[in-house]
C-alpha positions as CSV (number, residue, x, y, z in Angstrom):
1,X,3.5,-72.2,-32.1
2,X,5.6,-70.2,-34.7
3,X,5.2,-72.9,-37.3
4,X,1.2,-72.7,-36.9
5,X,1.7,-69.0,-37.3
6,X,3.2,-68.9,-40.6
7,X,0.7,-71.7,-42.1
8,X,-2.5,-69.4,-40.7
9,X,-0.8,-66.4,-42.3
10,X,-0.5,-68.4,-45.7
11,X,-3.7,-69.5,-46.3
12,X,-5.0,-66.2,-45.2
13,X,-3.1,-65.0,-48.2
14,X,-3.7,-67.6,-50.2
15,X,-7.7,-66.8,-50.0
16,X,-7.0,-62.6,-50.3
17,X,-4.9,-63.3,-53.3
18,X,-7.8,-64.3,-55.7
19,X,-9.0,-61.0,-57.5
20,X,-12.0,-62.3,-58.3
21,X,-13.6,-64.1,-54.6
22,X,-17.1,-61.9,-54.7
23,X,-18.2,-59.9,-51.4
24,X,-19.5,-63.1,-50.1
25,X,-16.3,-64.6,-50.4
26,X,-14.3,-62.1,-48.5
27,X,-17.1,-61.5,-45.8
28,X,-16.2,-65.8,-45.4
29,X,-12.4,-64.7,-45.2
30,X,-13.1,-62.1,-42.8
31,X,-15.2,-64.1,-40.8
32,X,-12.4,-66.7,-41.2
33,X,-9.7,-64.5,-39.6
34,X,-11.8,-63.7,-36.9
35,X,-12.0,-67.2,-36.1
36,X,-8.6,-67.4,-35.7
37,X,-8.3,-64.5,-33.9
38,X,-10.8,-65.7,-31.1
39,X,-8.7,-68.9,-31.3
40,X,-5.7,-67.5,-30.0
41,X,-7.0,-65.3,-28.0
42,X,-8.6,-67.8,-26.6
43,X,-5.7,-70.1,-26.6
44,X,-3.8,-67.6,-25.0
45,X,-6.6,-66.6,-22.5
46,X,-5.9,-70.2,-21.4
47,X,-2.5,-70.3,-20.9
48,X,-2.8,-67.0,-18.9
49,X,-5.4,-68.7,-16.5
50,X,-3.6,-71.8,-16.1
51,X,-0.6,-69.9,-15.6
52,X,-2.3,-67.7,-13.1
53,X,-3.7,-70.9,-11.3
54,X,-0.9,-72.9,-10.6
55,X,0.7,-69.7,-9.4
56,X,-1.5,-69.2,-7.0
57,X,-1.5,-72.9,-6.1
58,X,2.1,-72.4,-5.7
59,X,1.7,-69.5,-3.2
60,X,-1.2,-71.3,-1.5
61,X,1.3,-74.1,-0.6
62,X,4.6,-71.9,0.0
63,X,2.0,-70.1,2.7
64,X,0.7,-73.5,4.4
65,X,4.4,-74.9,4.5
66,X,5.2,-71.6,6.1
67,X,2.9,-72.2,8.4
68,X,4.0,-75.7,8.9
69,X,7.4,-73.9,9.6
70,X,6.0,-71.5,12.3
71,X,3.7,-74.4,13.8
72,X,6.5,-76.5,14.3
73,X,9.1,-73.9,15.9
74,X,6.4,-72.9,18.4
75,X,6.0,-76.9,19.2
76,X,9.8,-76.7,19.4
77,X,9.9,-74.2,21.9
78,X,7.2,-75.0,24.3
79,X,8.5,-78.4,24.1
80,X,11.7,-77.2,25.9
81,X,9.7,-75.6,28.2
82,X,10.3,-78.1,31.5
83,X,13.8,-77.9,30.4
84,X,14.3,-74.0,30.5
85,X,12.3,-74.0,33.7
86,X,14.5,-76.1,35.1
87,X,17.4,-73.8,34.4
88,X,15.9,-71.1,35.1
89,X,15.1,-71.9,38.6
90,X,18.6,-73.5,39.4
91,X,20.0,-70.1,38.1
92,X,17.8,-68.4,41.0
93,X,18.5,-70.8,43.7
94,X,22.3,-70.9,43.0
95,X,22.0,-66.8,43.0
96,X,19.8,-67.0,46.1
97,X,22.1,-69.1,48.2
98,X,25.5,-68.7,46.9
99,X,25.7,-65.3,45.1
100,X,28.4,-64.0,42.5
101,X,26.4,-63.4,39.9
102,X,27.4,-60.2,39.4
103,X,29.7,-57.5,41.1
104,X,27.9,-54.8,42.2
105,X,28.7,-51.3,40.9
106,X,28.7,-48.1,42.4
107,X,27.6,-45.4,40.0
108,X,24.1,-45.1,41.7
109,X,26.0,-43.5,44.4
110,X,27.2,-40.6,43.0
111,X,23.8,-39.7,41.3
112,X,20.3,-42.4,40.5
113,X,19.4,-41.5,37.7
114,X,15.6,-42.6,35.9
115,X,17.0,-44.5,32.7
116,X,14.6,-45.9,29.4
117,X,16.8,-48.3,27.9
118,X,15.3,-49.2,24.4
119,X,15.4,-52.1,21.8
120,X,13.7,-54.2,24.0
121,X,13.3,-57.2,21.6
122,X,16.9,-57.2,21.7
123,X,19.4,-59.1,23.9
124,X,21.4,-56.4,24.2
125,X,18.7,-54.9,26.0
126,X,18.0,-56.8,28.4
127,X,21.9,-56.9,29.2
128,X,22.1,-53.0,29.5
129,X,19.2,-53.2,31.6
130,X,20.9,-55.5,33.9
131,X,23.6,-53.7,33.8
132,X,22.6,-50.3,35.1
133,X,19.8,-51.6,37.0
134,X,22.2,-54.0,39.6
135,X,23.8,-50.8,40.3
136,X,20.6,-49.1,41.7
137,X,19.7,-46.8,39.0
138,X,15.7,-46.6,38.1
139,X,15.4,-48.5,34.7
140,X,12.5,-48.4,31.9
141,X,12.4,-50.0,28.6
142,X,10.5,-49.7,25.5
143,X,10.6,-51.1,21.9
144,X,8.2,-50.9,18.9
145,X,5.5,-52.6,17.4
146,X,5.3,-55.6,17.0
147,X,7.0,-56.4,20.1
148,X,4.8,-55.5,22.7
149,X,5.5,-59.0,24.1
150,X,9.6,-58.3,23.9
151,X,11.4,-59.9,26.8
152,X,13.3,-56.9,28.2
153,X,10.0,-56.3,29.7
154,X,10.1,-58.9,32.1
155,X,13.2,-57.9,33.6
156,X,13.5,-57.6,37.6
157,X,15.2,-54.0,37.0
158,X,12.2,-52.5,34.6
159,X,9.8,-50.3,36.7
160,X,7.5,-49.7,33.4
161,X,7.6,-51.1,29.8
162,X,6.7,-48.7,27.1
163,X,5.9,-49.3,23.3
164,X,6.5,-46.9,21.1
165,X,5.6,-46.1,17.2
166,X,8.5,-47.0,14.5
167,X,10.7,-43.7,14.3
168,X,11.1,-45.1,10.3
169,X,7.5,-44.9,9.9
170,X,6.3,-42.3,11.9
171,X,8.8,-40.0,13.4
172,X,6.7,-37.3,14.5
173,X,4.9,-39.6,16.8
174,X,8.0,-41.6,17.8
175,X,9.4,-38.3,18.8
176,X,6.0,-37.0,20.7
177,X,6.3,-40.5,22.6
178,X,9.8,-40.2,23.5
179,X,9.4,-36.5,24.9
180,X,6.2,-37.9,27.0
181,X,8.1,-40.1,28.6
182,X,10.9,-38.0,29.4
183,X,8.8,-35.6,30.9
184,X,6.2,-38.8,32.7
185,X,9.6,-40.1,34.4
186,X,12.3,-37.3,34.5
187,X,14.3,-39.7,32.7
188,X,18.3,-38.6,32.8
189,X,19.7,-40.7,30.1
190,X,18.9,-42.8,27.0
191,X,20.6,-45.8,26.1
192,X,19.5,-47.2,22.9
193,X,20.0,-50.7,21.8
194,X,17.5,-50.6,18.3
195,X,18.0,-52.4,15.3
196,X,20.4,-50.8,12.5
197,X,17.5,-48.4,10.9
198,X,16.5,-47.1,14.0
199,X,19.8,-45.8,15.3
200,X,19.8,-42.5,13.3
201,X,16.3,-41.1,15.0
202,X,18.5,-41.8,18.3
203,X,21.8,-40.1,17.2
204,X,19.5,-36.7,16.0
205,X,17.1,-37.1,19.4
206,X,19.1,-35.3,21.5
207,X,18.6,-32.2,18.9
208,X,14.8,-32.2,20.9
209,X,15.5,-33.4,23.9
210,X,15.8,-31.3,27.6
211,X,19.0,-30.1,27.9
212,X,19.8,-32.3,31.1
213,X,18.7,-35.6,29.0
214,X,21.8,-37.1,27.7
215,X,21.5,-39.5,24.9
216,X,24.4,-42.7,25.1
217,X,24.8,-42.3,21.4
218,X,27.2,-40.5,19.1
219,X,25.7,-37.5,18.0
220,X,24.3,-36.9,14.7
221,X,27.4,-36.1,12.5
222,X,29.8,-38.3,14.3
223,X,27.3,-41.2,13.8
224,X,27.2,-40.3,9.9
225,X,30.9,-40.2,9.6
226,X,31.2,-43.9,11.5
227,X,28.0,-45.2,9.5
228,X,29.5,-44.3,5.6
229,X,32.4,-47.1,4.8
230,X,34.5,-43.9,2.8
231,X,34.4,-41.2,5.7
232,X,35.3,-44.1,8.3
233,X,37.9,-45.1,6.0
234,X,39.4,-40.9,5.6
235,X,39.3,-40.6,9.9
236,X,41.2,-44.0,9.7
237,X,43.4,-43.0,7.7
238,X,44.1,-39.5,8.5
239,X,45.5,-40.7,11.9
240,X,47.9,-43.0,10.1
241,X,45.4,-46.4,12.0
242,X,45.5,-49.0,9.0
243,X,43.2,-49.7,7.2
244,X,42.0,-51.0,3.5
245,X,42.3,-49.0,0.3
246,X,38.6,-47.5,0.1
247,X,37.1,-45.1,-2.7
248,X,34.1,-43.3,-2.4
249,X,31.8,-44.0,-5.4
250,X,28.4,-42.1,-6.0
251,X,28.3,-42.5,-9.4
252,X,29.3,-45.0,-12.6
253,X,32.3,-42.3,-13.5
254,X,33.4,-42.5,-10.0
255,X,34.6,-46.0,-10.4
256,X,35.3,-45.4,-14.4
257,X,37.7,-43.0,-13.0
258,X,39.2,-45.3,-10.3
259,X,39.6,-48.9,-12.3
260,X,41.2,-46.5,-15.2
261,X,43.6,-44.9,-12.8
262,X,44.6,-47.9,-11.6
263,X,45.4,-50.0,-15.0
264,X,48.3,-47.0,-15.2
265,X,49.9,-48.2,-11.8
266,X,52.1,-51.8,-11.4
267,X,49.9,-54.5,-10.8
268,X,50.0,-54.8,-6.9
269,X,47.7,-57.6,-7.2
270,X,45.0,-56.4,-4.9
271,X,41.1,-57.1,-6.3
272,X,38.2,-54.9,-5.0
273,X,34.5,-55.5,-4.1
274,X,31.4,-52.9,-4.6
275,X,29.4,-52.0,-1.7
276,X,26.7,-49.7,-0.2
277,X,28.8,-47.0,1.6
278,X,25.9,-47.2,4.6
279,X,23.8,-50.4,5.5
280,X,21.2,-51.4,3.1
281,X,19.6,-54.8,3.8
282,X,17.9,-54.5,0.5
283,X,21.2,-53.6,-1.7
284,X,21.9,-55.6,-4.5
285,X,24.6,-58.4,-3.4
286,X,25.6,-59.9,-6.4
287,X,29.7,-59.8,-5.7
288,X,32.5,-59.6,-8.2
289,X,36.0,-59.1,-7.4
290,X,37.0,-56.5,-9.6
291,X,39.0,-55.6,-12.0
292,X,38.2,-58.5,-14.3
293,X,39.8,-59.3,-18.2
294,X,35.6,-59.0,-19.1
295,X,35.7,-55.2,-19.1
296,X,32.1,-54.9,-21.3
297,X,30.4,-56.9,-17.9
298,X,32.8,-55.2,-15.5
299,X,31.2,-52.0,-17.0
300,X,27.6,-53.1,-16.5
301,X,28.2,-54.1,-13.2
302,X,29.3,-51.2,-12.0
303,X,26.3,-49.3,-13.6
304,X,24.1,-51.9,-12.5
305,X,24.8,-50.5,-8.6
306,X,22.9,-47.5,-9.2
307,X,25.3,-45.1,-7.1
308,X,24.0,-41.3,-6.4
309,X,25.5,-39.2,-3.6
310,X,22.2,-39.8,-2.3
311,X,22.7,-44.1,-2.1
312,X,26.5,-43.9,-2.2
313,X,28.5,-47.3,-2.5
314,X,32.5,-47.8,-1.7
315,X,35.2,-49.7,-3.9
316,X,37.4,-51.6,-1.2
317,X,40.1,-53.4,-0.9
318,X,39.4,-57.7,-0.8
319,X,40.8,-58.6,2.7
320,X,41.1,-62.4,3.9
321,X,39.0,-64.5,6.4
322,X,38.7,-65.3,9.5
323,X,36.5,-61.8,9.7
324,X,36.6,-60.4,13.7
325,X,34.4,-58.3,15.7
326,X,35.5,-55.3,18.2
327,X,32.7,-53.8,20.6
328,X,34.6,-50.5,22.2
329,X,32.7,-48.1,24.6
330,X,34.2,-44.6,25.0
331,X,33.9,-41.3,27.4
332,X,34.9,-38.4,26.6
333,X,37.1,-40.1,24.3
334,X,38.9,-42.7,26.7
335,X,38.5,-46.5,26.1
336,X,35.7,-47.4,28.8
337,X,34.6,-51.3,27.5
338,X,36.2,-53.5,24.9
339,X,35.7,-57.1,23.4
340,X,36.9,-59.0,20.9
341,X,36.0,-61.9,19.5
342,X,36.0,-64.3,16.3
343,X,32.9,-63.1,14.0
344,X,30.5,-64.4,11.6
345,X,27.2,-63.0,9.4
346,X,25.0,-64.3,11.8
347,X,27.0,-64.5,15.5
348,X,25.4,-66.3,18.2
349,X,28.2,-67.7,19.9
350,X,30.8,-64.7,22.1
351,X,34.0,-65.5,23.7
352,X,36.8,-63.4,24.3
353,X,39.6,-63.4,21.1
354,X,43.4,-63.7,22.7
355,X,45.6,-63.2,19.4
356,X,46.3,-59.8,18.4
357,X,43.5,-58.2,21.2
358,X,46.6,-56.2,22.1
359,X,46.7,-54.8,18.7
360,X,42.9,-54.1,18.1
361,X,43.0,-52.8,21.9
362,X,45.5,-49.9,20.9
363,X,43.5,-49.4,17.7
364,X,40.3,-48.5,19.3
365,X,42.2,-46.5,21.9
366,X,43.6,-44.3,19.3
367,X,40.4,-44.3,17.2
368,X,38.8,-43.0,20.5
369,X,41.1,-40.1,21.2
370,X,41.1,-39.1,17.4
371,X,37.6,-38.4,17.6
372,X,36.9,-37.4,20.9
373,X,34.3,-40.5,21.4
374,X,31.1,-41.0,23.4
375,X,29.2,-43.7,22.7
376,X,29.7,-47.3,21.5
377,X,30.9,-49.0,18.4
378,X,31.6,-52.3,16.7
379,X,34.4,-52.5,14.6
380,X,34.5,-55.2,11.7
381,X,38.3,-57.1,10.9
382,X,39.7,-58.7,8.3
383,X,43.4,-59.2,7.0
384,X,45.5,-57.6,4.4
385,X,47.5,-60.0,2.3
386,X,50.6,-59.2,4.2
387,X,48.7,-60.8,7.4
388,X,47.7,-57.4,8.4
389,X,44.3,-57.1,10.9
390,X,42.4,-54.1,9.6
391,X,38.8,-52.3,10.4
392,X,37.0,-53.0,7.2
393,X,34.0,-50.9,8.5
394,X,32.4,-49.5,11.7
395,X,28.6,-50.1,13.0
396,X,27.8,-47.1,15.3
397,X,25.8,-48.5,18.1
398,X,26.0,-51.3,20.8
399,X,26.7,-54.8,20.0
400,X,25.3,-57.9,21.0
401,X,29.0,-58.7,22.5
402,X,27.8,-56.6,25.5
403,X,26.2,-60.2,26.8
404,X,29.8,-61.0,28.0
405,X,30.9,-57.7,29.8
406,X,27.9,-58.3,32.6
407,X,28.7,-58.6,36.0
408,X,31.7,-56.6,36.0
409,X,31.6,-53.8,38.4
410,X,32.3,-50.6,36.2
411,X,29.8,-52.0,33.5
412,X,26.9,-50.0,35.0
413,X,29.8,-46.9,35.4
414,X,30.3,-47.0,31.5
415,X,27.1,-46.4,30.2
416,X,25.5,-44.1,33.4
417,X,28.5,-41.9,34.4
418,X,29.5,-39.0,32.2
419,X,32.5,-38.7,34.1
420,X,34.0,-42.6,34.0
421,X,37.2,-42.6,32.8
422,X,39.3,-45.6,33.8
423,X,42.7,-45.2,35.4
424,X,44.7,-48.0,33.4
425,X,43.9,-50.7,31.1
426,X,42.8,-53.1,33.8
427,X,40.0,-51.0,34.7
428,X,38.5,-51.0,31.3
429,X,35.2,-53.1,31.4
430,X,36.3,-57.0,29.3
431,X,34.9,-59.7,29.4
432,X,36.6,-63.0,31.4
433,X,38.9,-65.0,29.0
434,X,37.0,-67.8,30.8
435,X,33.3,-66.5,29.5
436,X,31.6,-68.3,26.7
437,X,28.0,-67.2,25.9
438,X,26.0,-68.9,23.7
439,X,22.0,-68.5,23.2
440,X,20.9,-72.5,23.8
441,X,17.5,-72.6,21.4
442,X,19.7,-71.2,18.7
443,X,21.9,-74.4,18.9
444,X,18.9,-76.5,19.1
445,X,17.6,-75.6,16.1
446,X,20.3,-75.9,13.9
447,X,20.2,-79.4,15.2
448,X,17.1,-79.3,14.1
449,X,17.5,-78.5,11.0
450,X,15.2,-75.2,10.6
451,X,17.7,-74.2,8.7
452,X,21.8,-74.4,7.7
453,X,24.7,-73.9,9.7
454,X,25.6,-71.0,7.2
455,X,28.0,-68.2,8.2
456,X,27.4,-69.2,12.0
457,X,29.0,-71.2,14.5
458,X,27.6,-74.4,15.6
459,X,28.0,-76.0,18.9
460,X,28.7,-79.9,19.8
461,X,26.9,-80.6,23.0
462,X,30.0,-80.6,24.8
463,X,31.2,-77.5,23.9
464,X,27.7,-75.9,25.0
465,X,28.2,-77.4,28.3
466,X,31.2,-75.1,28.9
467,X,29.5,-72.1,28.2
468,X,26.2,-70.4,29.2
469,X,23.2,-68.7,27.9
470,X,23.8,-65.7,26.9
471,X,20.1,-64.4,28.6
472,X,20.5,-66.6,31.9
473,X,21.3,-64.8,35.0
474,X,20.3,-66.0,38.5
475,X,19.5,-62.4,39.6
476,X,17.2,-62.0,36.4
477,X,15.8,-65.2,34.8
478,X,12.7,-64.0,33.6
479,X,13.9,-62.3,30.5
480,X,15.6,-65.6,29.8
481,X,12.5,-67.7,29.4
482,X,10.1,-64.9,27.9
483,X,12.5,-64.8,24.9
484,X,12.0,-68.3,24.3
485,X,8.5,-69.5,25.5
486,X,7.0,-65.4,25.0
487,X,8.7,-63.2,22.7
488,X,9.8,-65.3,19.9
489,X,6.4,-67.3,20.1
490,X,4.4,-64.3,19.3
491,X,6.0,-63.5,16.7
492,X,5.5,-67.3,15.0
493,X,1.8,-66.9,16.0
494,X,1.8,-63.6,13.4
495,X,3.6,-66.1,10.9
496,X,1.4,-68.6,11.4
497,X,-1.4,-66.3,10.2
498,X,-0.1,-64.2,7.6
499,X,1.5,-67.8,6.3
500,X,4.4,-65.8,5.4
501,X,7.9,-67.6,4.2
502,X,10.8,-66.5,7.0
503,X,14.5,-68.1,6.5
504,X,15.3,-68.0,10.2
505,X,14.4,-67.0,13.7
506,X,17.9,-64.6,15.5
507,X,17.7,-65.3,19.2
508,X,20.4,-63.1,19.9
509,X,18.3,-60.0,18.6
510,X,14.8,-61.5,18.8
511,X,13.4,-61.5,15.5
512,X,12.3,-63.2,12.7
513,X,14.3,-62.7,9.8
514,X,12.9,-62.9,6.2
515,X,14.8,-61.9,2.7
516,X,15.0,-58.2,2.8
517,X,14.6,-57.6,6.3
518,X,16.7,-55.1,8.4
């Protein structure tokens, strides 16, 4: 291409450059150029179309594989169908004639209260609406669009199902909604179980709300100090609980200022990563472990994040694997529930952690009575590189962990009684070391191959035969099989329209998930 450039450009030249070419001559050169002109434009009209064309016959085939994908999964499902029937219905019968599914609680007693449990699409859910429901309490659920289908609804303990507008999207009519049916039901309490982007509408609602509606969340400001990685870090660290060496950053001088500071001071040999300061599925996750000898691309990286004080990000402190999950619930600022358990990115399977849950038991005691805590929490663990187990970060909001704490009988206590404090240790809601939870189409297809057994934990068919699902209870088995033959099926069926590319389907918080999502 270059090399036909510079010959068109010479014998243009070649042709201007005699003085005496008449008018005729130079209307031939002119008409000349133009040709050449029209050529590549032409030329490069071409390229554009073809370009353009197998484009789209790229996207036309990424959308029919996608739809493949969703076809298939739906086969996949309904093709276990017999078999989840069959599970279903022993779960019933076994609950029917034998019992001990669950022990039965006794906050109802004190006070029934009229409860709308929300998140419905979510495991959790389901669980929570379990949960408060076996104790006698009047339950109602809700979740958003596009969940209408969501399995919570199907649960024995729901008297209504509700769907309401995104509170991301439309606020001002999530809010209106909300308030209707607080007022339609004299609802008592709200126990939200949302995805990550919703959970700030829920820590702000009770701003709005009656003044005899409580709200199971942290408040507002509490929420905001859990949520940012630096604040967490500062409460951490003001009541002397360890944790990682953290800087707030929120802009390129903030980290300037930091790396500098630190290339005065011994070399201590700890490397630090960059990170949003709250979650932000769509950040930027390129990772380097900083400080490195290239300090022109360190430099470039670290502007590259894009920090404000309005998206902060936080410099911390590499810890080592294996990373660990803690779910703590707290009244009033006492230790009501508490699991923990081996973690991953994507955690589908649960059981109960033994080494050091002492240790991370303590620590979410005294991170409780530092605060004054009501609400729940998961707390994310990694080690130091002197072996120490530290909280690299806190979620503010209910984790899918709560699948192993049914059945015991102050779980209903913890979430409906404001005044639930328990009396020791023992009477703090945990799981049995014996419980394994698992959720069974999940294993199946990874089997499968839908897609990799990447940052998850995959199950021989032994070790699934030691543990349970995760949504199977003989008192409730509906929910169990409208998450796999209902809820998740619905939401292929929208895939298999829109032929849009997905990299997974999350049983545990029954979804979809795509690049970017939340």
């Amino acid at each position: 291409m270059a090399e036909g450039k510079v010959q068109t450009q010479s014998t243009l030249a070649e042709i201007d450059g005699d003085t005496t070419a008449s008018s005729e001559t130079s209307s031939d050169v002119d008409e000349q150029d133009s040709v050449l002109r029209n050529r590549k434009s032409s030329s490069a009209s071409k390229t554009a179309g073809t370009s353009s064309a197998q484009a789209q016959k790229v996207s036309s085939q990424n959308r029919w594989a996608a739809r493949m994908k969703s076809l298939m999964a739906i086969l996949c499902l309904w093709s276990f169908a017999p078999l989840l029937m069959i599970m279903a219905t022993y779960a019933w019968l076994k609950h029917r004639l034998v019992g001990g599914a669950f022990e039965k609680g006794k906050s109802a007693e004190k006070k029934k209260l009229s409860i709308l449990v929300t998140g419905g699409k979510m495991s959790k859910a389901s669980a929570v609406a379990r949960a408060v429901g076996r104790d006698g309490h009047k339950v109602f659920t809700a979740e958003i669009m596009p969940y209408q289908f969501c399995h919570t609804r199907f649960t024995t303990y729901a008297s209504q199902h509700y769907v309401l507008p995104r509170p991301t999207v439309k606020p001002a009519e999530w809010q209106a909604k909300i308030l209707e049916i607080v007022k339609e039901q004299n609802i008592d309490l709200i126990i939200p179980c949302t995805a990550p982007v919703e959970s700030s509408a829920y820590a702000h609602l009770r701003d709005v709300l009656p003044a005899h509606v409580r709200v199971f969340a942290f408040d507002g400001k509490t929420s905001d100090i859990l949520d940012h990685k630096y604040t967490f870090n500062q409460v951490l660290a003001n009541s002397k609980i360890p944790c990682p060496e953290t800087a707030n950053m929120e802009c390129y001088e903030d980290a300037a200022e930091f790396f500098k500071k630190r290339e005065s001071m011994p070399d201590d040999g700890k490397r630090f990563i960059v990170k949003p300061a709250v979650y932000d599925p769509k950040a930027r996750t390129e990772i380097l472990f900083l400080p490195i000898e290239d300090k022109k691309r360190q430099k470039e990286y670290l502007k590259s994040r894009n920090a404000t004080p309005q998206v902060p990000y936080v410099i911390q402190e590499v810890l080592t694997n294996p990373e660990y999950g803690s779910y703590a619930i707290y009244n009033q600022g006492h230790l009501t529930g508490f699991e923990f358990f081996v973690s991953a990115a994507s955690c589908l399977v649960y059981k109960q952690c033994q080494e050091q849950q002492d240790k991370v038991l303590q620590l979410c005691k005294d991170l409780g009575k530092a605060m004054n805590l009501t609400g729940q929490l998961t707390l994310d663990l990694m080690h130091k590189a002197n072996g120490e187990l530290v909280p690299i970060e806190c979620n503010p909001r209910i984790h899918s962990a709560v699948c192993t704490l049914e059945g015991h009988r102050n779980t209903g206590a913890m979430f409906t009684d404001p005044n639930h404090k328990p009396s020791s240790t023992s009477q703090i809601v945990s799981s049995d070391p014996d419980t394994f939870k698992f959720w069974l189409m999940d294993q199946v297809f990874l089997m499968f191959g839908f897609w990799k057994a990447k940052n998850c934990f995959k199950l021989s068919v032994s070790e699934m035969l030691q543990g349970t699902d995760a949504l199977l209870h003989g008192d409730d088995p509906m929910p169990f099989l409208a998450m796999y033959l209902v809820q998740i099926p619905s939401l292929l069926m929208l895939e298999l329209i829109s032929g849009t590319e997905w990299l997974k389907i999350d049983f545990c918080i029954g979804k979809i998930v795509k690049e970017g999502g939340d």
